[in-house]
MMTF fields as JSON, N, C-alpha, C and O atoms, coordinates in Angstrom:
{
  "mmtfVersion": "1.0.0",
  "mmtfProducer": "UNKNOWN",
  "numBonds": 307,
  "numAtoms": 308,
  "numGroups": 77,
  "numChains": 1,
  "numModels": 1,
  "chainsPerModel": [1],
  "groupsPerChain": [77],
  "chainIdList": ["A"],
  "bondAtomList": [4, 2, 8, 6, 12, 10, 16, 14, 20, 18, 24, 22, 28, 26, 32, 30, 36, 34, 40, 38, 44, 42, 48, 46, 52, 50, 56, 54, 60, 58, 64, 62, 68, 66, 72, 70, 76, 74, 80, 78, 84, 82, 88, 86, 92, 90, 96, 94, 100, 98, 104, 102, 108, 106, 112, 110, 116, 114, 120, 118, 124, 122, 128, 126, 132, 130, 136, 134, 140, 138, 144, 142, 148, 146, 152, 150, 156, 154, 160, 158, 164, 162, 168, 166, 172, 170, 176, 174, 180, 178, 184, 182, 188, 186, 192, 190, 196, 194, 200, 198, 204, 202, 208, 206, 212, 210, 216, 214, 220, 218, 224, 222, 228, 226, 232, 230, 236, 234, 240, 238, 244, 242, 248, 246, 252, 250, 256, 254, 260, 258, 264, 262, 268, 266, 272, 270, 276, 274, 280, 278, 284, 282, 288, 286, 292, 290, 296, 294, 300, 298, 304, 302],
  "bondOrderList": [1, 1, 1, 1, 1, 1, 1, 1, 1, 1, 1, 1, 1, 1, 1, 1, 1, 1, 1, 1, 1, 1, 1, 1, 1, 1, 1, 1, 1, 1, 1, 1, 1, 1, 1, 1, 1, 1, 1, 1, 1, 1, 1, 1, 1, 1, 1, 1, 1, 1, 1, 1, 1, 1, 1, 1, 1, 1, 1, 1, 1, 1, 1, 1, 1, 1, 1, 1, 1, 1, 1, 1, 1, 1, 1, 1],
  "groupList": [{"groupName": "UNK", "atomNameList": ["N", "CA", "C", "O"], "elementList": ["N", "C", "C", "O"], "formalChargeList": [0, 0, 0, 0], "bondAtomList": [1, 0, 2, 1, 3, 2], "bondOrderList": [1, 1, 2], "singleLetterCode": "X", "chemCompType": "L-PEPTIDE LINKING"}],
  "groupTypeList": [0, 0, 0, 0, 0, 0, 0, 0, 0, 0, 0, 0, 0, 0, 0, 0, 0, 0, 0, 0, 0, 0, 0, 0, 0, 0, 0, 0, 0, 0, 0, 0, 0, 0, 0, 0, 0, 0, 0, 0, 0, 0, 0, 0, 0, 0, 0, 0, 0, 0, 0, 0, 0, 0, 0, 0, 0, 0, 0, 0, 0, 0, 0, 0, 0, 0, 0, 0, 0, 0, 0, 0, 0, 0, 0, 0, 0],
  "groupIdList": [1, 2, 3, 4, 5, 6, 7, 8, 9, 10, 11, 12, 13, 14, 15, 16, 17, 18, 19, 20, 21, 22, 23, 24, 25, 26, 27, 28, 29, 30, 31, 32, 33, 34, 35, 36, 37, 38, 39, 40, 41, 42, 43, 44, 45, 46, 47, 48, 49, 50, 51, 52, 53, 54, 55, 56, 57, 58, 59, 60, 61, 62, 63, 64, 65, 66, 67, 68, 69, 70, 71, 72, 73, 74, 75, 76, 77],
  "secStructList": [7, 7, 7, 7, 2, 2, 2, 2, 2, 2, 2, 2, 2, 2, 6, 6, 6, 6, 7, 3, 3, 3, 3, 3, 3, 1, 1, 1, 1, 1, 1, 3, 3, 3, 3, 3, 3, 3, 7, 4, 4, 4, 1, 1, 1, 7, 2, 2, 2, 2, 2, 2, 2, 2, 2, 2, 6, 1, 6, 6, 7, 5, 6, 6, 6, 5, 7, 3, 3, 3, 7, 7, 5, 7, 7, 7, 7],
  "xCoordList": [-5.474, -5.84, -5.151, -5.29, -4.408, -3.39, -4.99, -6.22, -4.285, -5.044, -4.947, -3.944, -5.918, -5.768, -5.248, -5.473, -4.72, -3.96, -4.98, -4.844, -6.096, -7.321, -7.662, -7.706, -7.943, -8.307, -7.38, -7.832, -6.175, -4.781, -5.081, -5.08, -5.341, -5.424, -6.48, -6.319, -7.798, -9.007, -9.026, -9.232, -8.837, -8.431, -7.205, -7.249, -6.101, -5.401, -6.065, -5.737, -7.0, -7.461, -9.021, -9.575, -9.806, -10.364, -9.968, -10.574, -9.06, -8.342, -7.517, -7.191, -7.319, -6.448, -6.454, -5.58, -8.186, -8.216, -8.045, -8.439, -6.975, -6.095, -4.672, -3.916, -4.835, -3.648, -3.982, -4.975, -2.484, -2.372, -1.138, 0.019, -1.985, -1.58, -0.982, -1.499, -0.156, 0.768, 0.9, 1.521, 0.053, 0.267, 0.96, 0.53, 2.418, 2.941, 2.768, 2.913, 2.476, 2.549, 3.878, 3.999, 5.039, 6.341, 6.811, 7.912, 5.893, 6.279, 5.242, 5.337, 4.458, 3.054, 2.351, 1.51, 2.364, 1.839, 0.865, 0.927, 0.173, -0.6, -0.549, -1.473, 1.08, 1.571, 2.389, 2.187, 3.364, 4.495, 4.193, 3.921, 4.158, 3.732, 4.671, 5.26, 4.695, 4.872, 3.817, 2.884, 4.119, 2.759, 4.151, 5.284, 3.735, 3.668, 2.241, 1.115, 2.999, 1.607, 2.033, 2.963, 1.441, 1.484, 0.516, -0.556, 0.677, -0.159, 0.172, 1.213, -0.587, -0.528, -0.715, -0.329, -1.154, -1.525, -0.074, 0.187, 0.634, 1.731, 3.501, 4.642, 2.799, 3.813, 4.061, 3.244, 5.163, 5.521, 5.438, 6.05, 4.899, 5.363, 6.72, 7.339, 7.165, 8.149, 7.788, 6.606, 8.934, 8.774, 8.025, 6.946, 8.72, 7.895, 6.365, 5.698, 6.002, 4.629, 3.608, 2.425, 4.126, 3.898, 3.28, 2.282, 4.422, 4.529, 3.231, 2.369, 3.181, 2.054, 0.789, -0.01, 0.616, -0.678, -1.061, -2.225, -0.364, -0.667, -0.803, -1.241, -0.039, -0.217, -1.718, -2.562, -2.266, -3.449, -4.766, -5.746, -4.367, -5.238, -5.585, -6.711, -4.468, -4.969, -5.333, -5.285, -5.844, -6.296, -5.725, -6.501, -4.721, -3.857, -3.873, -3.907, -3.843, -3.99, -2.527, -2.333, -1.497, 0.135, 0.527, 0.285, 1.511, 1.488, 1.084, 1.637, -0.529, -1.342, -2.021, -1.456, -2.884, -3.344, -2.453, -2.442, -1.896, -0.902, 0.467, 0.63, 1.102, 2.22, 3.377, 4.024, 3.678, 4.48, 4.546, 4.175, 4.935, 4.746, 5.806, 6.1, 6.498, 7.723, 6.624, 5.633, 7.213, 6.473, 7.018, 8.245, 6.516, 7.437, 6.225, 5.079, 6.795, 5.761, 6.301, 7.448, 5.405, 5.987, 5.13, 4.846, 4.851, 4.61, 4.488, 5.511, 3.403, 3.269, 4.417, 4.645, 5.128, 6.051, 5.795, 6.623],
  "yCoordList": [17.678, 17.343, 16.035, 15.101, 15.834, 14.746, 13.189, 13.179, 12.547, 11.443, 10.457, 10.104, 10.34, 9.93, 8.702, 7.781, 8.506, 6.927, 6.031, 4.882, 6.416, 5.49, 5.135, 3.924, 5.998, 5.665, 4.676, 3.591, 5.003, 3.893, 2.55, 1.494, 2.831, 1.281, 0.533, -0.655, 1.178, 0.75, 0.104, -1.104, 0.814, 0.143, -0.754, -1.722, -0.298, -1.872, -3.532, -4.663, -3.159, -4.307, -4.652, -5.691, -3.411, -4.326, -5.031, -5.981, -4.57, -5.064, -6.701, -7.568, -6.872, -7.863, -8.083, -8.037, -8.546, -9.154, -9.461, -9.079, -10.671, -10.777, -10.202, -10.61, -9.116, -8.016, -7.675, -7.488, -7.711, -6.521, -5.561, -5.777, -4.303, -3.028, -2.064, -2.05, -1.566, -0.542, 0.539, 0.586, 1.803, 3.249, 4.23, 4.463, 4.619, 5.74, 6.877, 6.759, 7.965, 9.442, 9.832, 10.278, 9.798, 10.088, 11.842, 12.167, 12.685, 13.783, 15.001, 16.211, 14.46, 15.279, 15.708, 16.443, 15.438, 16.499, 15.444, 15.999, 14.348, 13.418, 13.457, 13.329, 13.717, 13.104, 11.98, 10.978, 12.06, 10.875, 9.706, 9.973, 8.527, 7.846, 6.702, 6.289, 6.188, 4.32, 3.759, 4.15, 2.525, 0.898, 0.14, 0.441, -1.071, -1.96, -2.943, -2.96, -3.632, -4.827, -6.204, -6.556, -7.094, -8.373, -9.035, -8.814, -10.258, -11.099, -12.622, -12.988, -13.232, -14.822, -14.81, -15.923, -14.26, -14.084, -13.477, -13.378, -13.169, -12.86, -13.886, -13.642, -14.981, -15.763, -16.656, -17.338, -16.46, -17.586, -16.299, -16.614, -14.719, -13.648, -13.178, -13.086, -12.894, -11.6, -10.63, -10.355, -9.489, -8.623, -7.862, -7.533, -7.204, -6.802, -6.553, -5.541, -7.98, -8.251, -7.938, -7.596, -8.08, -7.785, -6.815, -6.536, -5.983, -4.278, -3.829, -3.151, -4.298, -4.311, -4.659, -4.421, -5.358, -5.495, -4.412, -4.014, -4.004, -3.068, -1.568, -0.759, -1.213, 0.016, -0.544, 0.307, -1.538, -1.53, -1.356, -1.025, -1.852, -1.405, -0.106, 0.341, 0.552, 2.212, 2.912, 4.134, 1.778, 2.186, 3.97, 4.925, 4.032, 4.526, 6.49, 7.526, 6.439, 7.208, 7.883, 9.066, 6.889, 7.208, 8.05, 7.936, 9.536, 10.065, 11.501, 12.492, 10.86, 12.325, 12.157, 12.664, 11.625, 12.353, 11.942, 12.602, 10.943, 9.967, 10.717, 10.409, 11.415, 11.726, 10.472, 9.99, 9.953, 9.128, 7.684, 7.713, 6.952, 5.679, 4.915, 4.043, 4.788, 3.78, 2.582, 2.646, 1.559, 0.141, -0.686, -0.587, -1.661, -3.11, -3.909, -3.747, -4.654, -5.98, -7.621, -8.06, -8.144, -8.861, -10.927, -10.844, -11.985, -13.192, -13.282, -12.971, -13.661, -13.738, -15.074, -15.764, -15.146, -16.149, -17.338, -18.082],
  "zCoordList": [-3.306, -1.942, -1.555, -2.344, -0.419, -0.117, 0.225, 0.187, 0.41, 0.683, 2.452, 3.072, 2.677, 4.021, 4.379, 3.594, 5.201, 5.499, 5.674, 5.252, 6.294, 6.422, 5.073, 4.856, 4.007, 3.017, 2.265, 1.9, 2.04, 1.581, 1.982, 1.349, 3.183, 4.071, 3.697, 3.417, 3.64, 3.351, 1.945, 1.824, 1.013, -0.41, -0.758, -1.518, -0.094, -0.169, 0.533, 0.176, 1.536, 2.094, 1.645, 2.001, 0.621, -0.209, -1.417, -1.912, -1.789, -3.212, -2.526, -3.337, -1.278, -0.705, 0.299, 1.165, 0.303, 1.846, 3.206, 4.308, 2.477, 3.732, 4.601, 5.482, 3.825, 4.12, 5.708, 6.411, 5.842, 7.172, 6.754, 6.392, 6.988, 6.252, 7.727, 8.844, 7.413, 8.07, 7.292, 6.23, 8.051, 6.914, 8.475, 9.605, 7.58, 8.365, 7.541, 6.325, 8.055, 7.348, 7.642, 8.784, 6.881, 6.713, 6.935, 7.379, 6.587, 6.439, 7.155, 6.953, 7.848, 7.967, 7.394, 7.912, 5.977, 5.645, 4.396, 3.299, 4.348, 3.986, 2.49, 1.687, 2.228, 0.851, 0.977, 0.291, 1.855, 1.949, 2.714, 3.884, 2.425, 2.93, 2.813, 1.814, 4.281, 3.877, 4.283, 4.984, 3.629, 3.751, 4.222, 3.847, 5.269, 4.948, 4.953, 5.452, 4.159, 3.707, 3.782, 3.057, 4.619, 4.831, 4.548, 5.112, 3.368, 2.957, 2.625, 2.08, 2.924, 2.116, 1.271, 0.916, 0.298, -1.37, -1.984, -3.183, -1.077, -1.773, -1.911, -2.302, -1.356, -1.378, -2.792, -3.409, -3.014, -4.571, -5.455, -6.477, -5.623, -6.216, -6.151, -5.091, -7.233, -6.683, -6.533, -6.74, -5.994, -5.046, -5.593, -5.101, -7.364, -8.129, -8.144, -7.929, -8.511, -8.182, -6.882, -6.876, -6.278, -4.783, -4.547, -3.883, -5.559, -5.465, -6.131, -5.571, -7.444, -8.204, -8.293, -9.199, -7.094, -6.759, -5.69, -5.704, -4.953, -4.196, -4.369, -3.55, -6.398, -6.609, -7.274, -6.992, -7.96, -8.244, -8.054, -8.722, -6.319, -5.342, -5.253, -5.036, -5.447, -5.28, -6.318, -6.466, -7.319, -8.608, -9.368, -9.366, -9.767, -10.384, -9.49, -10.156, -8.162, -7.643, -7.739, -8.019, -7.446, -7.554, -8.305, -9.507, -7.623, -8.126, -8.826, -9.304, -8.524, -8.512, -6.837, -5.868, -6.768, -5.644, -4.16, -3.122, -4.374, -3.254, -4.209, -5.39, -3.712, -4.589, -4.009, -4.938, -2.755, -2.625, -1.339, -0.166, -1.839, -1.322, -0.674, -1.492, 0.31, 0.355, 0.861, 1.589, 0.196, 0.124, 0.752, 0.745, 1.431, 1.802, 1.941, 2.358, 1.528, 1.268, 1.874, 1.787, 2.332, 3.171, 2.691, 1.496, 3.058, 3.44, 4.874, 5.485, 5.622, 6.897, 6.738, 5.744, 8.346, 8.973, 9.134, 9.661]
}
């Protein structure tokens, strides 16, 4: 069963607060997905990291029930 963008969103921004989260459904069909994610907690990380806090958030959903993710991760301006 694909996963809802509300839900993506909802758990990246309890796992990280102060996120502001951007969920596009890429393909219609509520497997493909992009995020972006903007945070102050993510400044002085690399990108890596960045990345990795945000697949954590979705507590190891990647893959199986979220089959795909394009990511960008950002530092507010």
């Amino acid at each position: 069963m694909p996963m809802a963008a509300e839900d993506i969103e909802a758990m990246i921004r309890a796992a990280i607060p102060d996120a502001h989260v951007e969920i596009t459904d890429l393909a219609g069909d509520g497997d493909h997905y992009a995020a972006r994610v903007v945070s102050e907690s993510f400044r002085g990380l690399p990108r890596v990291r960045q990345h990795q806090r945000v697949y954590d958030a979705l507590g190891g959903r990647m893959g199986g029930v979220l089959h795909a993710l394009q990511l960008t991760t950002a530092t507010p301006n």
